[in-house]
C-alpha positions as CSV (number, residue, x, y, z in Angstrom):
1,X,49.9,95.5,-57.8
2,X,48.9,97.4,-60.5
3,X,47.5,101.6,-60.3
4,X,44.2,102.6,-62.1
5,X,44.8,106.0,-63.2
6,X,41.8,108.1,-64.7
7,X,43.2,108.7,-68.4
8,X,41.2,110.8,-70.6
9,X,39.4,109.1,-73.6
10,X,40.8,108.0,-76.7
11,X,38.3,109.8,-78.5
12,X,37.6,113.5,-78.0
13,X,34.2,114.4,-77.5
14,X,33.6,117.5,-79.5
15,X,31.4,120.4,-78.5
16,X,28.3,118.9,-80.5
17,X,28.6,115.7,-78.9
18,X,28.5,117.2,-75.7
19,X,25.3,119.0,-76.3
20,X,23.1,116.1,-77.8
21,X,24.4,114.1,-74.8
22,X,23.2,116.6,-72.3
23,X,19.8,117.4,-74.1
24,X,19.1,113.2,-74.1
25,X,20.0,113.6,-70.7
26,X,17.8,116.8,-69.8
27,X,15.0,115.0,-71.9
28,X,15.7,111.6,-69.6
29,X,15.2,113.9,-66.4
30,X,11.9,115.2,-67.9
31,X,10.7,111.8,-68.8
32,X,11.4,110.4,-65.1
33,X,9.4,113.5,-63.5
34,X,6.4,113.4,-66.1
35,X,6.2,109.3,-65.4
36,X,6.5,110.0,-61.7
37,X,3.5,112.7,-61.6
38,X,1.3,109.7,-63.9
39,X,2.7,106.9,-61.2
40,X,1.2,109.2,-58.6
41,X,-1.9,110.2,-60.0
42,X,-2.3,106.1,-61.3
43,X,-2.4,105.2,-57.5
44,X,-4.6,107.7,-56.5
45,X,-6.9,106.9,-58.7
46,X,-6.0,103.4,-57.8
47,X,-6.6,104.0,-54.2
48,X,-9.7,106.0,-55.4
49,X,-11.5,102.8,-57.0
50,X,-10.1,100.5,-53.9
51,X,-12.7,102.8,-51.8
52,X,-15.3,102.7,-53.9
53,X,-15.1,98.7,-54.8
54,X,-15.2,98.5,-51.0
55,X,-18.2,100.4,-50.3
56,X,-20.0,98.7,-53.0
57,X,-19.2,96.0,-51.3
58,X,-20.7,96.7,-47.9
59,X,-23.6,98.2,-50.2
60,X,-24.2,94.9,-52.1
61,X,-23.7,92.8,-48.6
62,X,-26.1,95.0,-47.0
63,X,-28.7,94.7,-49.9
64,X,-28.2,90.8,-50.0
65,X,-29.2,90.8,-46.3
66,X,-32.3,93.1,-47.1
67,X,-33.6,91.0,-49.8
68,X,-33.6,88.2,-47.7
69,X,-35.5,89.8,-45.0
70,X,-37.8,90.7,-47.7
71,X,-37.8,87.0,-48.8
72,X,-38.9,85.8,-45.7
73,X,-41.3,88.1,-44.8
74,X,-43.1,87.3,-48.4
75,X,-42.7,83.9,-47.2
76,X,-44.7,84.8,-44.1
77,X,-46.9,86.0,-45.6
78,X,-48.0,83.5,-48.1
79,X,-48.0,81.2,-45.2
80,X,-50.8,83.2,-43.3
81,X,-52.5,84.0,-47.0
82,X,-52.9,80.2,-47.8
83,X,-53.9,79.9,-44.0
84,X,-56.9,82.4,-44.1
85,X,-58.0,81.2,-47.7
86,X,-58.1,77.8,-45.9
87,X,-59.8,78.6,-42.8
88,X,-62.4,81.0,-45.9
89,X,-62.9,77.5,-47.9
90,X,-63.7,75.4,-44.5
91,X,-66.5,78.0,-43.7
92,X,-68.2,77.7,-47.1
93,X,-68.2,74.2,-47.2
């Protein structure tokens, strides 16, 4: 059975190196928490529109429901319009 031992690299990392790796990594860290405040204010605003799509909705059911009351009642009344212009036209003939 062979032993893994931790070796140092081949290659020395100089001073320089060192420093642009941890800036890339500070700048990484910077870009996660600047996505992660857009992620959260993307589903708010998400969750924002979700309410207001669903109360146009109830608006727009409740509106269909009115226009066809309204529809009937026109309907109603035409019916007992052409009723009385009949009933007019029998009594001057």
């Amino acid at each position: 059975m062979s032993t893994t031992s931790l070796q140092e690299p081949d290659l020395p990392m100089t001073v320089d190196d060192f420093s642009a790796l941890e800036e890339r990594v500070l700048r990484a860290v910077e870009l996660v928490k600047t996505e992660r405040v857009a992620r959260a204010e993307a589903e708010q605003t998400a969750e924002l529109f979700r309410r207001e799509a669903e109360e146009k909705s109830a608006e727009l059911q409740r509106l269909r429901e009115q226009l066809r009351t309204f529809e009937n009642e026109r309907e109603q009344v035409r019916r007992r319009v052409e009723k009385l212009l009949r009933q007019v036209d029998e009594i001057a003939s």
